[in-house]
N, C-alpha and C positions, 0 to 999 in steps of 0.2 A: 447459440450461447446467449442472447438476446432474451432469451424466452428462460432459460436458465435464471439468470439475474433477476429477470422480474419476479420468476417464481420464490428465489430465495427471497428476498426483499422484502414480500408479500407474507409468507412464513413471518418473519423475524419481526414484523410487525405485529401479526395477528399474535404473538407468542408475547406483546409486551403487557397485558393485563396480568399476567401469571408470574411476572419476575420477582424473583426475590431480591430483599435486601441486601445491599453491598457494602463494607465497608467504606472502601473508596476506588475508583477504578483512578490508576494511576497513569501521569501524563511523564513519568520518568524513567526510562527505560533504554536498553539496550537489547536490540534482535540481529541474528545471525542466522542464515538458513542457506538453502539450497535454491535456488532458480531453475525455473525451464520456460520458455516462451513458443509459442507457436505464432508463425509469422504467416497470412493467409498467402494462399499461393505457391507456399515454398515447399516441397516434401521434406527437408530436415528442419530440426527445432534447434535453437541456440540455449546453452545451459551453462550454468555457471554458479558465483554464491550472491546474496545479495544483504546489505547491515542496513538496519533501521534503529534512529535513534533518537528521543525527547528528553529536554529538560520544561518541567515544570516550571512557573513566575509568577507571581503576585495572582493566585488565586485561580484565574480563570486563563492564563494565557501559557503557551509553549512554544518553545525552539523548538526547530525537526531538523532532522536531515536522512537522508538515504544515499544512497552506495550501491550500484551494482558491476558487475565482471560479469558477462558471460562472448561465448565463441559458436559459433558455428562456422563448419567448413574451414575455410584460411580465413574468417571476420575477427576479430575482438571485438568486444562493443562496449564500452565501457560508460553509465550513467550516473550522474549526479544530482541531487538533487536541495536547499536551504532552505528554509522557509521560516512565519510565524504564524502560529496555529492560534486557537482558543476556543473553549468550551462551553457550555451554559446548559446547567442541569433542566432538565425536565422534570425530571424526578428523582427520588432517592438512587433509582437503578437506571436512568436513560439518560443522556447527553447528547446535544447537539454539536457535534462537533464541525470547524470550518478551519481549513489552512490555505496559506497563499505565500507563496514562494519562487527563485531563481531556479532554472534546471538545466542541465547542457547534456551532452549524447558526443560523445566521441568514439570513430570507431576507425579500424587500422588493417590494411589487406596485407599479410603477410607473402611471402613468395615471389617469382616473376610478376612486373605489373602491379606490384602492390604500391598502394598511396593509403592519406586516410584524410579523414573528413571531420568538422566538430561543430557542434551547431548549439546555439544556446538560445532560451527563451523564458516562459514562465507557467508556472498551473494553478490552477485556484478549485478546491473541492470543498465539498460541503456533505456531512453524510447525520448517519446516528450511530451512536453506542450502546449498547445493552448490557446490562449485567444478569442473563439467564441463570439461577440457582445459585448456590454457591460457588462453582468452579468455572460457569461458563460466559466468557465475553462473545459480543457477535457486534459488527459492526458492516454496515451497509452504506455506500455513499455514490457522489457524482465526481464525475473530475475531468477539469478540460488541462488539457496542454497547447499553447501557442509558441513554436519556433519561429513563426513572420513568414513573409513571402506567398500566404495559404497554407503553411504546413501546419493546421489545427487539428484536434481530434478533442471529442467527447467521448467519453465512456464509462463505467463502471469500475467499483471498486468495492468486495468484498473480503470480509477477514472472518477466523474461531480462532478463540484460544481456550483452551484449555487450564485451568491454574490449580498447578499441584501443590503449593501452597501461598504465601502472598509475595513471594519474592519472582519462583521459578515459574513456566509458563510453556507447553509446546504451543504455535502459533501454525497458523495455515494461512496464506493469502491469496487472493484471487484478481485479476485486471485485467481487462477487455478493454484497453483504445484504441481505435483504428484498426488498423492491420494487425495489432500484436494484444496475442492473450497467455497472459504471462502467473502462472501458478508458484509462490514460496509456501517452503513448508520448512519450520525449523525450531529454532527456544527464544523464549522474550524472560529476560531477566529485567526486573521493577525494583525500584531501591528509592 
């Protein structure tokens, strides 16, 4: 997967001389999708749905937050995520985007023997956004997560969307930290 990410990456950059003009890529939005993670080690995947959401501020800055639910076996796993983001064009079509935010991970063993656990910490990512053609966003980044105690990971973090006109949006997402590579794929409504 390692080698995946760098290949897109690589793409998505050599693809930035050819971008078309964009209106405006928008930092205000509501996403809803579908989850599935793959946990190394484990032969089942945990799935579930997952919300993404920004408000726009004073030009160059955003609120974030994310949301997800997913289960595997007798697990819940439920994650959260706050943060403040902000952007700085490169160009008409490119942005460097950076967020940094709270995040926690609670999860619950249902059945005999069941307990749960909740653990909270912070992540800080840094990536780029593109505006490819009219219709298409691509976004490529870094992103660490720290819980304390050693529980850190760096990893990866890709996205497409699609925009069928300037509101509606299908969305795909892509993240590789640590042990868990976790694919959404769903709609990004802009307003």
């Amino acid at each position: 997967m390692k080698i995946l990410n760098a290949v897109t990456a690589s793409l998505m950059l050599a693809a930035m001389p050819v971008l078309a003009h964009a209106d405006d890529m928008s930092y205000r939005y509501f996403q809803l999708g579908y989850l599935e993670t793959d946990i190394d080690g484990v032969s089942s995947h945990a799935d579930g749905f997952g919300t993404r959401g920004a408000i726009g501020f004073a030009e160059n800055f955003f609120l974030f937050t994310e949301y997800s639910a997913q289960e595997v076996a007798n697990i819940d796993v439920d994650q959260y995520a706050v943060g403040l983001g902000g952007h700085y064009a490169m160009s008409d079509t490119v942005d460097l985007v950076g967020r940094a935010g709270w995040t926690k991970v609670e999860a619950s063993v249902s059945g005999t023997g069941g307990g749960s656990f909740d653990d909270d910490g912070y992540l800080v990512a840094a990536g780029v956004r593109g505006q490819v053609g009219e219709y298409v966003q691509l976004e490529a980044g870094v992103i660490y997560q720290d819980f304390g105690g050693g529980s850190d990971d760096t990893g990866a973090e890709l996205a497409a969307r699609y925009h069928f006109n300037k509101r509606w949006a299908a969305a795909v997402e892509y993240q590789d930290i640590g042990e868990l590579s976790t694919i959404m794929a769903g709609v990004r409504v802009s307003f």
